[in-house]
N, C-alpha and C positions, 0 to 999 in steps of 0.2 A: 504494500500500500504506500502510494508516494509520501511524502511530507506534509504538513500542511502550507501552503501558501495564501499571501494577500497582495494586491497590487499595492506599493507603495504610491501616494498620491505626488502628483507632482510638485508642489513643491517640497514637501519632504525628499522630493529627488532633487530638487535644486542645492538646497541644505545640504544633501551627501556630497555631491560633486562639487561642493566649493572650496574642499581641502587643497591647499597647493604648497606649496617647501615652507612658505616663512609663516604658514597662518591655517590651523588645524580648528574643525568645526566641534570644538569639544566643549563641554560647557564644565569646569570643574569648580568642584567642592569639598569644605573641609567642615566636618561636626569635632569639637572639640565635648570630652567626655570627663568626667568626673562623678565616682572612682575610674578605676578603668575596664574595661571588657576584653575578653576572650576571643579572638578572632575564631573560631569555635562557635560561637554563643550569637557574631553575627552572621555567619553562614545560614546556622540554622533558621535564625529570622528572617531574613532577605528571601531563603526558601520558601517560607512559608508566606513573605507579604508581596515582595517583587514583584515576585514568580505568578503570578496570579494575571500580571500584565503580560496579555501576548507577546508583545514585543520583545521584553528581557529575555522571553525564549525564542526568537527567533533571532537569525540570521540574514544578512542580506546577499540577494543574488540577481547579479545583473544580467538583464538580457537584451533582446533589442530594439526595444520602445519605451526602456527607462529601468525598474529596479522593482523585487518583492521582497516580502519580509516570507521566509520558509522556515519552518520549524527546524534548531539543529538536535538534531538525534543524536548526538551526539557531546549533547550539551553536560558542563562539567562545573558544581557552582564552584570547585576550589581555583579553577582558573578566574574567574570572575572575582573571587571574593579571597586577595592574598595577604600575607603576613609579609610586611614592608618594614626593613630598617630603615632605622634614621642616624646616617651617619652625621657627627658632629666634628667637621673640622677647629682646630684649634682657633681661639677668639672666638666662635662661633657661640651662642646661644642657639635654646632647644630649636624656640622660635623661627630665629634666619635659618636653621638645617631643616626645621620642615617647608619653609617658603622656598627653598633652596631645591628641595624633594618638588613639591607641588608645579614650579617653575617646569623642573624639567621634564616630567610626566604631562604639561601641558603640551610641551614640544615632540612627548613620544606618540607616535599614529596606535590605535587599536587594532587589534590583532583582524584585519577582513574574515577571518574564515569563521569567524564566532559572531555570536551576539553582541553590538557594539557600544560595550559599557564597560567598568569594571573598578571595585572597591580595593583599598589598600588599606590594613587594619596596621596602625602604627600601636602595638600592645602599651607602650609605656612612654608616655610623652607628659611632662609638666606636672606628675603626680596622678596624671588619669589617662587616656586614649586619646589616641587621633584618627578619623575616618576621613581619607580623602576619597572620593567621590570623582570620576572621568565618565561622562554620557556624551553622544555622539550629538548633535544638534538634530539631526533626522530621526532619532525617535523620538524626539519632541522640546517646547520651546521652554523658555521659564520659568512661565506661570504654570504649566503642565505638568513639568519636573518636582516642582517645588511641593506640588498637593502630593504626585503621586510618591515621590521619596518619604517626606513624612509620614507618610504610610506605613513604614517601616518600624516607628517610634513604637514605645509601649501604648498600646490602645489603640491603635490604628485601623482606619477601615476597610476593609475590600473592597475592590473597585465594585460596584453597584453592578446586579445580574439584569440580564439585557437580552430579548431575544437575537437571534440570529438575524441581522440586516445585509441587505445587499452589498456587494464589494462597496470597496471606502473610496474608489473613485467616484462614482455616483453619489455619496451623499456629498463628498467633496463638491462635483457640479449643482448641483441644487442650491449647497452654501452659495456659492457663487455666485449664482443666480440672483439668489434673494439680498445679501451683501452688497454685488458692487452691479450687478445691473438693472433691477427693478428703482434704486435709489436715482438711478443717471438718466432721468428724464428728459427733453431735448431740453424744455428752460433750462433745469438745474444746471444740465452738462454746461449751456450758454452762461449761466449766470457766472461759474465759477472757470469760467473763462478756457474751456476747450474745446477744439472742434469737435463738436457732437455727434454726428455722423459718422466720421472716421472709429472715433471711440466706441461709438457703439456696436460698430461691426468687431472692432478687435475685441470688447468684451464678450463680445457674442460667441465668438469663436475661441473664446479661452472654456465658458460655461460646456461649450459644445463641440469639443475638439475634432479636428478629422483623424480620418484615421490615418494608419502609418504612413501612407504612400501619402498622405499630404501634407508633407512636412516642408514643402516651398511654401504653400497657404500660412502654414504654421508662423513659418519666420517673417514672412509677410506682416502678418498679425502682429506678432512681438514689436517689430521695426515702427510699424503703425502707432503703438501703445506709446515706442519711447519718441516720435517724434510730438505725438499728442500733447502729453504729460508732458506742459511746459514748467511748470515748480520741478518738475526733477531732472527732465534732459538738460533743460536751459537754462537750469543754474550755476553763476560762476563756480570755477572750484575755488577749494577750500584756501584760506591766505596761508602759507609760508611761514611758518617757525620752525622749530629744533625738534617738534614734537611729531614733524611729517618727511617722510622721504623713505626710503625703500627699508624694506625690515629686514633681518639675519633670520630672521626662524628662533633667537634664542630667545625665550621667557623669563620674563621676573616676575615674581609677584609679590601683594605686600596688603596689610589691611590695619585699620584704625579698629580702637578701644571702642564700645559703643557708646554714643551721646544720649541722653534720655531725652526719648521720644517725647517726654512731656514739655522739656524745654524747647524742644522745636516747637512744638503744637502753639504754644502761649508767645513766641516772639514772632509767628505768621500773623496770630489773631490779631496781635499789638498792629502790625503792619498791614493788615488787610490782604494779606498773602497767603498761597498755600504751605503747606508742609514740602513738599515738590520746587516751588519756586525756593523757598531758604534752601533747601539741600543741597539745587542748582547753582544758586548763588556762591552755594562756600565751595561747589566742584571748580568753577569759573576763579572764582579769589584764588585759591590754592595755587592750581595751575598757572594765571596769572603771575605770583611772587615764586614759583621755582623757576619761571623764564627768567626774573627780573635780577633773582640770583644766580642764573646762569652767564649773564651779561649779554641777555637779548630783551631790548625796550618791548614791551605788549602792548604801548600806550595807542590807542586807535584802531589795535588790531582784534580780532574776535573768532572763535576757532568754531567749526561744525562737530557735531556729538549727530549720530544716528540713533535717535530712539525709538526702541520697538515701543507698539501702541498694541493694546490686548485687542484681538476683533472675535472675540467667543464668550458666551457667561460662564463663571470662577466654576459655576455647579457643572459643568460638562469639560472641566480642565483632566480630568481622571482620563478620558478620551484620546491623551495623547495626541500627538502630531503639532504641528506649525499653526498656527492658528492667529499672526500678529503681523501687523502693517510696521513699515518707516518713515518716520514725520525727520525732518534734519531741523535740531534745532542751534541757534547759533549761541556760544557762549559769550559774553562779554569779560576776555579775560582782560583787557585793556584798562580795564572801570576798577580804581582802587578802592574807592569810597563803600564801604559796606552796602550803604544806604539807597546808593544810587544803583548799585548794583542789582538788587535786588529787584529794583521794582523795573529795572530794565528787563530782569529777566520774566518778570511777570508782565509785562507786556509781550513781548515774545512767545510765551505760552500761550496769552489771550488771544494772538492773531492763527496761531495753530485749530484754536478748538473750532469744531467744524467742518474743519478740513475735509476732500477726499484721496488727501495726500496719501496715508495709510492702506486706504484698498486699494487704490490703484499701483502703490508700490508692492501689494502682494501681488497684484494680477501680474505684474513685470515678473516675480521670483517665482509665480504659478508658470507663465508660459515658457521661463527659461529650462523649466525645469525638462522638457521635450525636445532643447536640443543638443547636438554634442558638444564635449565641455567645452572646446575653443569658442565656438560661439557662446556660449554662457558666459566662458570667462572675461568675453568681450562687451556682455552687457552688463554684466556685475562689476566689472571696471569704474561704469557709471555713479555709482556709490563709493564705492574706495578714493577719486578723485575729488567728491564733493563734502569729504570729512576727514576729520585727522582723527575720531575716537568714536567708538560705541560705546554708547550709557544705558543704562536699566536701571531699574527701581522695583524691586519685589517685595512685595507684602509677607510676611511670615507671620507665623503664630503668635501671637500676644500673648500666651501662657508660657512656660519652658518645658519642652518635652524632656521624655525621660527614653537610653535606649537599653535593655535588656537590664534594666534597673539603676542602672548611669543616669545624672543631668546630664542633656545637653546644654553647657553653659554659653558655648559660641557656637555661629554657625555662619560659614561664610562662602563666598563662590563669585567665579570670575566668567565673564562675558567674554564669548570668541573675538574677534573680529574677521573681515574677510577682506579678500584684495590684497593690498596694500598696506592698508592701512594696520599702525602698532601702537593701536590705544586702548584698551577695556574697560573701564568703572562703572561698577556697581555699587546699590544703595539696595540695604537689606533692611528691613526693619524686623526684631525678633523681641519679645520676652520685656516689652518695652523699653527697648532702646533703638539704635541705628546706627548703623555704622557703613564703613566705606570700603571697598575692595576695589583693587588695583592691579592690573595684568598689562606688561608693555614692552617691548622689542627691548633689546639692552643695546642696541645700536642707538636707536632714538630717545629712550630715558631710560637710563642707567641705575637712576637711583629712585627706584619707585618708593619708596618706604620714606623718600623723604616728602615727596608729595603727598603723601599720605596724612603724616605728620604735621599738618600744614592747615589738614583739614579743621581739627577743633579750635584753634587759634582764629579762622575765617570766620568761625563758628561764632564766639567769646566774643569776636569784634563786632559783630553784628548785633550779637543779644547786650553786648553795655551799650553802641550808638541808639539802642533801642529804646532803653531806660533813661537814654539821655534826653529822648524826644519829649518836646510837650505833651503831658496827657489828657485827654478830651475832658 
C-alpha cells in the first residue's frame, strides 16, 4: 500500500524553494526550562503531541508540478528529537555558547529525506534545559507554529478532529477566492489605485490555475500581478547602510531580557499609540544608535522591515501552512527624539491599515510558487531589494507554560529572511513581558547582541520623555 500523500499548496511550495547558500527558510526557537528535563521525557511528549500533526510525519517529495507532503515510513522520533552539546569556549558564557549553537544550526539545511523539522534537547544549561527548536517555513508560518508547538506544553490540546476534506489545494482556491478576489471589485481595484482589469484576470487565474501545460498562461499571470501591484513592483528600493549588501550565509543571533508588557501597554495609552507602534519605535531607535556608533550618520535616512500580516483567524492556526501577506513598512531610524519617533511610526502604520498590500503580496508568493526556482528566484528578488530586514511580532501565552513539569521561563525565536536580505527581529510577547530576538548575517552586523542591548534603553527613553509630557 503506497504512502500516504497530500498536495502541498502552492505557496507553501514557494516557502520551500526559497532556500538559497546565504538564507535558509527555517524558523528557529529556543524554550529555556527550569528545572531541567530528560531528552527522554521530550521524545516521548513530542510523540504523543506533535505527532498528531500530519505534517511532522511527513516528508516532502518533489515532482513535477510542485511538491507533496508523503508519509515517511520510515520515520525515527530520535532523529528529530536529539541530545545537543553545548560547547563553551573559553570567555565564553552559557548564554553566547548556546547563541553561538543556535546561530549555527540556523545556517545548517535539514536533512531533505525526512520530515523537515527537528528538536535539540541541551540537558543542562543555566541550572535547567534548553530546547532549540528548527521548522522549515513550508510547514507553516508563525502564528501556526506558535499554537501548534505549545501544544506540546503540559496541558496541551490536540489538534481538533475534523472530517476528511478535499485535497488542501482546493480549499487553498476557494480561500482565494473569497480573500483576494471577491474583495477587488472594479471601484475598489480603481479606488486603490490598480489597473483592475489586468488584476483581475491575474487573480482569477491564480484562484483557478491551469493546468501543467499552461504554465506560459501561468507566468503571464504572475508578470501581470507584478506589473499591477504598483506599492510593491514600483517601489524605490531600500536606502543604503551597513545593514544591507550581500550576506555570507553565517548566522548570529542574540535576544533581550523581557520588558513588562504592562509598561509598554501604559506608555502607548499615555501617547495614544499602540503597543506595536512603541515596540517599533525602540526596533527603529536601537538600530538607528548602533549605525551612529558605527560611524554611519542615519540622520534622514529610514530603512524597510517586511512585515508579515496574519490573513486567517488564530482558531484555524492549528491548520498549518502559510497563511500571511507582506505590508513593507518603513523605519524611521534617522529620528533621535523618542517622541517624534514614535508617533512617526504611528502614522506609518495608520497609512498601512486597509491596505491590499498583504493579499496581493501572497497572491505574488501563491503564483511563484508554480514556477521553476530561477524564475521564483527572480521575482522574490522583488522583496529582498525593497528591504534590509524582516520583522514579526507574535502573541504568546500570557500565563507561563510548564514542559514535562519544567517552567518555561523564556521562550524565544528568530524570523528567516529571504533573498538577500540579512536582517530578522522578532517581538514575542510571553508570560507578560516582551522581548526582542535578533538573527543577522555577520558580514552585515557582527554584533547583534549589541543591538539588542540597545533595545531597553530606547525603551526607558521613551517611557521618562513620556512622564515628562504635560498631562491632560
Amino acid at each position: 500500500m503506497p504512502p500516504v500523500a497530500e498536495r502541498m499548496s502552492r505557496v507553501d511550495t514557494s516557502w520551500l524553494r526559497m532556500d538559497n547558500d546565504v538564507n535558509l527558510m527555517m524558523i528557529v526557537g529556543v524554550w529555556l526550562l527550569t528545572p531541567g528535563v530528560a531528552v527522554q521525557a521530550v521524545r516521548e511528549r513530542i510523540a504523543d503531541k506533535l505527532l498528531k500533526y500530519d505534517r511532522f510525519r511527513r516528508k516532502v517529495v518533489h515532482d513535477a508540478v510542485g511538491a507533496q507532503w508523503v508519509e515517511d515510513e520510515a520515520f525515527d522520533i530520535e532523529h528529530h528529537v536529539t541530545l545537543a552539546a553545548l560547547e563553551i569556549k573559553p570567555g565564553q558564557t552559557e548564554r553566547q555558547a548556546l547563541q553561538h549553537l543556535c546561530g549555527d544550526l540556523a545556517a545548517t539545511p535539514l536533512d531533505p529525506r525526512r520530515p523537515l523539522w527537528q528538536f535539540h534537547v541541551i540537558e543542562h544549561y543555566e541550572g535547567g534545559s534548553a530546547l532549540v527548536m528548527r521548522v522549515h517555513h513550508c510547514i507553516g508560518d508563525g502564528i501556526a507554529l506558535t499554537s501548534v508547538v505549545m501544544s506540546i506544553a503540559d496541558g496541551g490540546a490536540d489538534p481538533p478532529r475534523r472530517r476528511r476534506t478535499p485535497a488542501h489545494g482546493h480549499d487553498e482556491h476557494d480561500w482565494l477566492a473569497d480573500a483576494v478576489i471577491k474583495p477587488l471589485t472594479e471601484i475598489t481595484v480603481k479606488a486603490i489605485g490598480l489597473s483592475g482589469e489586468g488584476v483581475a484576470r491575474s487573480l482569477d487565474a491564480i484562484a483557478h490555475p491551469p493546468s501543467a501545460g499552461g504554465g506560459l498562461d501561468m507566468a503571464r499571470a504572475g508578470l501581470q500581478i507584478l506589473q499591477d501591484v504598483a506599492a510593491l513592483a514600483l517601489m524605490p528600493d531600500d536606502s543604503h547602510t551597513q545593514f544591507k549588501g550581500r550576506p555570507t550565509g553565517r548566522k548570529l543571533v542574540a535576544w533581550s531580557e523581557p520588558l513588562p508588557l504592562s509598561e509598554v501597554k501604559a506608555v502607548g495609552k499615555a501617547l495614544g499609540c499602540s503597543v506595536n507602534d512603541v515596540l517599533l519605535s525602540c526596533v527603529a531607535g536601537a538600530l538607528g544608535h548602533t549605525l551612529r556608533a558605527r560611524g554611519e550618520d542615519p540622520t534622514d535616512k529610514a530603512i524597510r522591515a517586511m512585515v508579515p500580516v496574519n490573513l486567517r483567524p488564530l482558531d484555524k492556526a492549528w491548520q498549518l501552512g502559510n497563511r500571511f501577506g507582506l505590508v513593507p513598512l518603513v523605519l524611521p531610524v534617522g529620528i533621535e527624539n523618542p517622541i517624534e519617533r514614535v508617533y512617526d511610526v504611528r502614522r506609518r502604520m495608520a497609512e498601512m491599515k486597509g491596505s491590499y498590500q498583504p493579499l496581493l503580496a501572497f497572491a505574488v508568493l501563491s503564483v511563484t510558487g508554480l514556477f521553476v526556482k530561477p524564475v521564483q528566484d527572480s521575482i522574490l528578488g522583488l522583496f529582498s531589494r525593497k528591504a534590509t530586514a524582516v520583522m514579526t511580532n507574535v502573541p504568546g501565552p500570557t500565563e507561563p507554560l510548564r514542559l514535562c513539569g519544567s517552567t518555561l521561563r523564556q521562550t524565544l525565536f528568530w524570523v528567516p529572511a529571504s533573498g538577500d536580505i540579512g536582517m530578522g527581529v522578532s517581538i514575542l510577547s510571553y508570560a507578560g513581558g516582551v522581548q526582542f530576538g535578533l538573527i543577522t548575517d555577520a558580514q552585515l552586523c557582527p554584533d547583534p547582541q549589541a543591538v539588542i542591548d540597545e533595545f531597553a534603553p530606547q525603551f526607558e527613553q521613551l517611557m521618562l520623555l513620556t512622564l515628562m509630557l504635560p498631562w491632560a
